[in-house]
C-alpha positions as CSV (number, residue, x, y, z in Angstrom):
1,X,0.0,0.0,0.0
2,X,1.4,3.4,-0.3
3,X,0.2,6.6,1.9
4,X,-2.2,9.3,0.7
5,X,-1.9,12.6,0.9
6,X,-3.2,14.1,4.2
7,X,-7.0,14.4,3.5
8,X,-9.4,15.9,6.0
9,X,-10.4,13.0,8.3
10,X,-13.7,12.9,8.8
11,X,-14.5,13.6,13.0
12,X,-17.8,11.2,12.5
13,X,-16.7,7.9,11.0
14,X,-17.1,4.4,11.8
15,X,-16.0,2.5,15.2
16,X,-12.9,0.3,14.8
17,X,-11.8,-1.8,18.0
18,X,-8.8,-0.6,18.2
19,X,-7.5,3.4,18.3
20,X,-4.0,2.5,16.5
21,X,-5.8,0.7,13.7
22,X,-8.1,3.9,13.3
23,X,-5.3,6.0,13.0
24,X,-3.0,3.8,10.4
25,X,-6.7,3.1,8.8
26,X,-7.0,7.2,8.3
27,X,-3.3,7.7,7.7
28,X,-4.1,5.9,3.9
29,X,-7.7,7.3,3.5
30,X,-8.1,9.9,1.3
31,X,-12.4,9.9,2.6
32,X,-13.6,10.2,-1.2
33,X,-15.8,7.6,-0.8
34,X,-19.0,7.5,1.6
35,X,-18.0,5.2,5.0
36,X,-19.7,2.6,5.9
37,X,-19.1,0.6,9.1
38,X,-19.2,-3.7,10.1
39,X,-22.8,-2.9,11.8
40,X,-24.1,-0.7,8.9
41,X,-23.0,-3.5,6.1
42,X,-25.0,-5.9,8.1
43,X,-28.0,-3.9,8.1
44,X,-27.7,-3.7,4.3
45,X,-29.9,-6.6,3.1
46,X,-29.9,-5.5,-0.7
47,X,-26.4,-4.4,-0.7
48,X,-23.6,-5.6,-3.5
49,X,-20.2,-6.7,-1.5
50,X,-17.3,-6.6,-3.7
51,X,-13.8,-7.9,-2.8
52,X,-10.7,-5.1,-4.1
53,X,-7.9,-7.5,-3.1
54,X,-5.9,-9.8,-5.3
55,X,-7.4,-13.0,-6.2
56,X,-5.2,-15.1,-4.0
57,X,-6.6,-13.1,-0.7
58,X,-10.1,-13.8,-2.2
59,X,-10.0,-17.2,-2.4
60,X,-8.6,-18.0,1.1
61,X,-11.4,-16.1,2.6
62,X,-13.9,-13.0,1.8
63,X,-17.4,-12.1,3.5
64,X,-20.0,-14.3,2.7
65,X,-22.0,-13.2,-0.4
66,X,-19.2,-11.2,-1.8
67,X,-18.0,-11.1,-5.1
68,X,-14.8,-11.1,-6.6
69,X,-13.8,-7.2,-8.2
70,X,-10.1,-7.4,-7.9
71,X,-7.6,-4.3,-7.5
72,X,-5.4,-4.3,-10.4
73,X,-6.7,-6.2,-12.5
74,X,-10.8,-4.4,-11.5
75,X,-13.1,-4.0,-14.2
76,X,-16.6,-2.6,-14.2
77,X,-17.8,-5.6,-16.1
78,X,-17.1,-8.0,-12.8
79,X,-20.4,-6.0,-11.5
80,X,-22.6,-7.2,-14.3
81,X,-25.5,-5.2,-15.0
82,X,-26.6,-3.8,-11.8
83,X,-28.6,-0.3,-11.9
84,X,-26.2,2.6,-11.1
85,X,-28.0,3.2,-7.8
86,X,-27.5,-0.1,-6.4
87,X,-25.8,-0.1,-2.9
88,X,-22.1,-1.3,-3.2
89,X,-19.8,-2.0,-0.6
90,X,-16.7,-2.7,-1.4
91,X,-13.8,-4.0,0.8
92,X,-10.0,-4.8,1.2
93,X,-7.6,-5.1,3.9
94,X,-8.0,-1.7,5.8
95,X,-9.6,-0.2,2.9
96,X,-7.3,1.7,0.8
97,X,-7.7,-0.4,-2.2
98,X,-11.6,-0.5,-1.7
99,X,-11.6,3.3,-1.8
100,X,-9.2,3.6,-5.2
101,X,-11.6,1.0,-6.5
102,X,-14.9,3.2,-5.1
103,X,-12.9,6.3,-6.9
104,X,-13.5,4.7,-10.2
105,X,-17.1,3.6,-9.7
106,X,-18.1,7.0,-9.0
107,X,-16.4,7.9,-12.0
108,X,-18.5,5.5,-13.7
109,X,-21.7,6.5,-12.9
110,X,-22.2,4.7,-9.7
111,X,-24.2,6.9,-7.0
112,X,-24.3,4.6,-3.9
113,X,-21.0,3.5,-3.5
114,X,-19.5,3.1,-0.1
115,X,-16.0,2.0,1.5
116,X,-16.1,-0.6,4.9
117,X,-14.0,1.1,6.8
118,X,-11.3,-1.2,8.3
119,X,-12.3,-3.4,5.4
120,X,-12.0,-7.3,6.3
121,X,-9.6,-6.7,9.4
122,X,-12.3,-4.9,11.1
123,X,-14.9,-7.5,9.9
124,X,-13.0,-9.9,11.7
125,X,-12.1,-8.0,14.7
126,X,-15.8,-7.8,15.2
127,X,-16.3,-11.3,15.3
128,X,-17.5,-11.9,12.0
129,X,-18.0,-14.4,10.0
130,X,-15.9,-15.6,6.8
131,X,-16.2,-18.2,4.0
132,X,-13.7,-19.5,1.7
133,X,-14.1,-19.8,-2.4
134,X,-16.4,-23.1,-2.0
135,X,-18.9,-20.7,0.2
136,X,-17.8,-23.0,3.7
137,X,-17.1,-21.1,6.9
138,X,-13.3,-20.7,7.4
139,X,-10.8,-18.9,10.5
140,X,-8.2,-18.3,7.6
141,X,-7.9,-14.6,6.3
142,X,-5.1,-13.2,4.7
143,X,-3.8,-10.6,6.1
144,X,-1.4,-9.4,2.8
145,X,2.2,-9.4,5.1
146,X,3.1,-10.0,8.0
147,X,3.4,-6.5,8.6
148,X,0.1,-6.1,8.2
149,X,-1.4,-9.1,10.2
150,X,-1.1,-7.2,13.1
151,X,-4.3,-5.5,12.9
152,X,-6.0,-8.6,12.6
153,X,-6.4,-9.4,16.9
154,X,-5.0,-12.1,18.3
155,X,-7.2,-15.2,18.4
156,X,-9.8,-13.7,16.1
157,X,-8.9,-15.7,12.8
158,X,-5.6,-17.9,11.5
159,X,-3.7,-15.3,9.7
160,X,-1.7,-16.2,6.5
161,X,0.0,-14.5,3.8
């Protein structure tokens, strides 16, 4: 990941579990993208989840229901033809990717996009529940590094890179 510029953090924004992880969370944010937090996505019943992160990170785990968009390799089409107004959540690590990837929807038309923020770390600091690329429940995640497992809590999932 590399750091954004400094971007006005917004005072009202989603809880994370832990104050470090908000501040290295806002460190990468630029806040183009509408927030969303683990409790709001959960009270989304018609929202679209979409995964930013590579492939590989997909496959060992995701939040169930979501599909696969990809970061470099993203492409509108992935969506298939949903309505421009449809509620999309996407999703990374911490949610830098999700946001670059929320950038070009809105470029594209899309008018209810929105960014988790803490992505699938916070999902899973929350207690929450994962499945792998067969749809089964899983404790893996993949947390990109090591580096960057460590804002996935200890005990909360198997972390693997």
């Amino acid at each position: 990941f590399g750091a954004c510029s400094k971007a006005q953090i917004p005072a009202e924004r989603p809880r994370v579990n832990q104050t470090a992880f908000d501040k290295k969370i806002s460190s990468y944010l630029s806040f183009t993208v509408p927030l969303v937090g683990v409790q709001d996505v959960k009270k989304m019943k018609q929202a679209l989840l979409v995964d930013t992160r590579k492939r590989k990170e997909y496959e060992i785990s995701h939040i169930p229901g979501a599909i696969y968009g990809g970061y470099s390799d993203f492409d509108v089409a992935r969506l298939g033809n949903i309505q421009k107004d449809t509620p999309i959540v996407l999703y990374c690590s911490i949610g830098y990717r999700s946001e670059k990837i929320g950038e070009k929807l809105q470029k594209a038309g899309f008018t209810n996009v929105f960014n988790l923020y803490g992505s699938i770390f916070e999902w899973v600091n929350q207690g929450e529940a994962l499945e792998d690329q067969s749809g089964k429940p899983t404790q893996k995640i993949h947390t990109y590094n090591k580096k960057w497992s460590r804002w996935v809590e200890e005990g909360k999932a198997e972390k693997v890179w």
